[in-house]
C-alpha positions, -999 to +999 in steps of 0.1 A: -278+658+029-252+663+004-256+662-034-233+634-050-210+646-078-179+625-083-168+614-117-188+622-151-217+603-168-226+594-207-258+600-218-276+586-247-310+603-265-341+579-259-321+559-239-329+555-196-293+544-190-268+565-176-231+549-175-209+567-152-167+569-152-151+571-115-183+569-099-194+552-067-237+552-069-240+517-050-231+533-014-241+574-030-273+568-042-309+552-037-340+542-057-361+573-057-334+600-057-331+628-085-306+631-109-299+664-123-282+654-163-268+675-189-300+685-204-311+706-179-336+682-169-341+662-136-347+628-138-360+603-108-336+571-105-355+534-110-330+514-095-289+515-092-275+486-114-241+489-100-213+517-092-211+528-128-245+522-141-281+538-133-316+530-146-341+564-154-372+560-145-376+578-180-362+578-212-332+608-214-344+634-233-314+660-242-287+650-269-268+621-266-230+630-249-205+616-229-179+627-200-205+655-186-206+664-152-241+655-135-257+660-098-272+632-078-300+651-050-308+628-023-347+629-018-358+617+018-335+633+046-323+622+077-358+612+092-360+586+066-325+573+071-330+574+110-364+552+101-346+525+080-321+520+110-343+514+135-364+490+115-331+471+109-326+472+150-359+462+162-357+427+131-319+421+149-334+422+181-366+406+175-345+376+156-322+373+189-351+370+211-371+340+191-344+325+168-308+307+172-285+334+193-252+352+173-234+360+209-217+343+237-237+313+262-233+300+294-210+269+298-246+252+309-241+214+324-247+177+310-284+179+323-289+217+309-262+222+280-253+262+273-262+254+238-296+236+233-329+232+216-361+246+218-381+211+220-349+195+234-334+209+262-313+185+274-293+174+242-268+201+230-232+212+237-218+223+267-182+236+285-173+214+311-143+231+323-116+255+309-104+247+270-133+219+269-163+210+249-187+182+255-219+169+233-247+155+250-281+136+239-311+130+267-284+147+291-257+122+288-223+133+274-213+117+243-180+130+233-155+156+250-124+177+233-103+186+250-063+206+241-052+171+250-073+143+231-108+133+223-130+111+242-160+092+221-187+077+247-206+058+222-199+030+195-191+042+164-207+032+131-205+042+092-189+052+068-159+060+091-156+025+103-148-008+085-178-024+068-162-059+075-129-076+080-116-068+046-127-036+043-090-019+034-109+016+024-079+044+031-086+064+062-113+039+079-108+028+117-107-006+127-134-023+148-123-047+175-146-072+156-129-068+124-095-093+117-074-067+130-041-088+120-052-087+090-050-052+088-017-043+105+001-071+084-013-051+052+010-019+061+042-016+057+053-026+094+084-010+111+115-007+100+146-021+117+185-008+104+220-024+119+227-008+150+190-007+166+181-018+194+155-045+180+153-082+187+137-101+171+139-129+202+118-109+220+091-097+195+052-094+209+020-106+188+012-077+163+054-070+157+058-065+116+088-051+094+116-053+084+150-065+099+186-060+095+201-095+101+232-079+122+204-070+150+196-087+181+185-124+183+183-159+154+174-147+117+168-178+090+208-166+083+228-139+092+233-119+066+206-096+045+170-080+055+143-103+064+105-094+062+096-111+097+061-109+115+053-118+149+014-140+154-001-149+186-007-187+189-027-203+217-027-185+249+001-169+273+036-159+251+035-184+222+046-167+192+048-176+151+069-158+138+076-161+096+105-147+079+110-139+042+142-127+030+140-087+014+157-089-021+161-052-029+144-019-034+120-020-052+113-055-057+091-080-036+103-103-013+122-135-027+094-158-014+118-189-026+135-177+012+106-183+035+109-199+073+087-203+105+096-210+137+073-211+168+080-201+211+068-223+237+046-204+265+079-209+287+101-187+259+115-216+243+125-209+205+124-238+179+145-240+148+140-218+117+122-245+096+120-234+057+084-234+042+087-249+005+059-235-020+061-231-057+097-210-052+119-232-035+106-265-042+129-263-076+166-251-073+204-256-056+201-282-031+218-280+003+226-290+039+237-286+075+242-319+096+220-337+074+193-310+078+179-296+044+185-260+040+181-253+003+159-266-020+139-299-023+151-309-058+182-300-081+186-307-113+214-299-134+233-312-166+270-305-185+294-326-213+290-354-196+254-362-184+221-349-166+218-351-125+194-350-100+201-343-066+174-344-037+167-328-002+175-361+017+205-365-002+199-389-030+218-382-062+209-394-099+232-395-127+228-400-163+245-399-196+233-410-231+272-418-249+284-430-286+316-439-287+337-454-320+366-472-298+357-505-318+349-541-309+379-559-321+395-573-292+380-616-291+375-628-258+354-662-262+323-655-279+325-617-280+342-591-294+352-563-264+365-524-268+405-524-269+406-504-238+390-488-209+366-465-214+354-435-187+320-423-176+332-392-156+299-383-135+281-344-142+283-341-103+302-360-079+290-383-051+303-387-016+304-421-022+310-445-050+277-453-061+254-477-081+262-479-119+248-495-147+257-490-184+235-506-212+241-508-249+208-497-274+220-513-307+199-540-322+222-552-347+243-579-318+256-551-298+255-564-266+266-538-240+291-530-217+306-543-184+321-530-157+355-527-152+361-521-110+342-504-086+331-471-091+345-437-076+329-403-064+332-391-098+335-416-123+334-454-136+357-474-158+341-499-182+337-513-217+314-523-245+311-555-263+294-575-290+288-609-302+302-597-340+335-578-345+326-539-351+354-514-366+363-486-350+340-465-379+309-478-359+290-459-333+285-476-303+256-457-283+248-468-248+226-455-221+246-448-181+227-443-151+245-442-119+223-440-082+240-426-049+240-400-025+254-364-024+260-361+011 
């Protein structure tokens, strides 16, 4: 065989390591060869550390140098490489025979799978037909791929399965025991734009996302997105279905806007009906042929009083006042205000309503009295007093005034 001289080596005196530059000694060399040096001398190689470096089996004896040419003499021929590949054959061969196969199998059947054990024969894998693989245990298949889909013979369990039905872990399939509706009505849901096809009259159990009021069938009101979900009641088509008015990107839904309504088994819609919580309770009041459609209580106030309006149309009006008209005007034993005075209301009525004005003095101020009946928005009156009070005085007195909005 060849003698291996490529690149130059450094030597050093007392040293067994030789570094090479440009060398290649991992495939060019092996334990046990010669190496002729610089010094003359030859030198037998312990082992081959890497392409560049090379362990003596003795120490280097000449001087010490560096980028001097060197001679590497292969020392067992071709008889002892032809050896070394057949014992590398006959272990491949052997392993192939007694151990787990590196080549192609059978296709094999559910019974005898191509692929199998040696103390269980008839659990394994197997190729069922072109572009398929199939698992089987005790010769039953368990699962089978295929280019189109995957089939799963068996229940699953673990980890890659809810634990309950809470379980919201990322990436986890649902079990039909878990509260499934629970789940979907976690996710976003679908999304529904103007101009689609959706309606909302004809949703199914399971239906989730959010509408465009422009679409197809009765929203709460027709104008906005709506967050509207679709719930199975009872048996046959009966359908909840809540809505909750979308504010904006970014923010949640304006819960205050929140309605139900429920189908009959025979497609029958009810009414939107609101559902009040902690949102709506509190805020403008409203109607629609005396149905509420706002809020259950209003409360408001301005110059001229406090109000509180109700869902069922009850209104309440109040006013604390001091005015400095004057009692000086005798009529029998009192003293009355020169002229009319005016409670206008701090929100109107449909109706004249129920008014009563009391004086809080307790120096003989006696009150005030009514002067006519009362309007939508206001009431005429005055004060008087058993003594004579100047016009300097203040007169403070209490208004209440009870009625209905609509």
């Amino acid at each position: 065989m060849a003698w291996y001289r490529t690149g130059t080596v450094a030597v050093t005196n007392g040293s067994a390591t030789v570094t090479g530059t440009s060398t290649q000694w991992v495939s060019a060399a092996k334990t046990g060869d010669a190496i002729h040096l610089p010094d003359g001398r030859i030198y037998e190689i312990l082992t081959i550390n890497s392409n560049t470096s090379i362990t003596l089996a003795t120490n280097y004896l000449g001087t010490t140098a560096s980028g001097q040419g060197y001679a590497i003499q292969p020392t067992r021929g071709v008889v002892q490489n032809v050896y070394d590949l057949l014992v590398s054959y006959m272990s491949s061969l052997s392993a192939q025979q007694d151990g787990p196969l590196s080549g192609r199998f059978g296709d094999g059947t559910a019974s005898a799978p191509g692929i199998t054990f040696l103390s269980d024969q008839d659990t394994g894998l197997y190729r069922p037909s072109a572009n398929q693989l199939a698992a089987v245990t005790s010769g039953v298949m368990r699962w089978l791929l295929t280019t189109t889909g995957f089939t799963l013979n068996l229940p699953m369990t673990g980890t890659a399965v809810t634990q309950n039905d809470k379980d919201t872990t990322a990436g986890r399939l649902h079990r039909t025991d878990d509260n499934i509706l629970f789940h979907a009505l976690r996710r976003f849901g679908g999304y529904y734009p103007a101009g689609g096809s959706a309606n909302i009259d004809t949703a199914v159990a399971g239906d989730a996302g959010l509408y465009d009021a422009t679409l197809a069938g009765t929203f709460p009101a027709a104008s906005g997105f709506w967050w509207i979900t679709s719930q199975a009641i009872y048996s046959g088509t009966a359908l909840l279905q809540r809505a909750i008015r979308y504010t904006g990107v970014g923010t949640p839904p304006a819960t205050a806007d929140e309605y139900m309504r429920i189908r009959a088994n025979d497609g029958t819609w009810g009414a939107w009906r609101r559902v009040y919580n902690s949102g709506s309770v509190v805020g403008p009041v409203s109607q629609s042929g005396g149905v509420p459609t706002g809020a259950l209580i209003e409360r408001g106030s301005n110059a001229n009083g406090e109000y509180v309006r109700f869902a069922d149309g009850t209104q309440i009006c109040t006013a604390q006042r001091i005015d400095t008209t004057g009692l000086t005007v005798a009529e029998g034993p009192f003293y009355i205000s020169p002229n009319d005075l005016t409670w206008t209301f701090p929100a109107s009525f449909v109706a004249g309503p129920s008014v009563n004005i009391m004086g809080s003095r307790s120096d003989r101020f006696g009150g005030a009295f009514l002067r006519g009946a009362s309007s939508t928005t206001g009431q005429g009156f005055r004060l008087f007093s058993t003594v004579a009070l100047s016009a300097s005085v203040n007169l403070p007195h209490s208004c209440i005034a009870i009625g209905r909005w609509f």
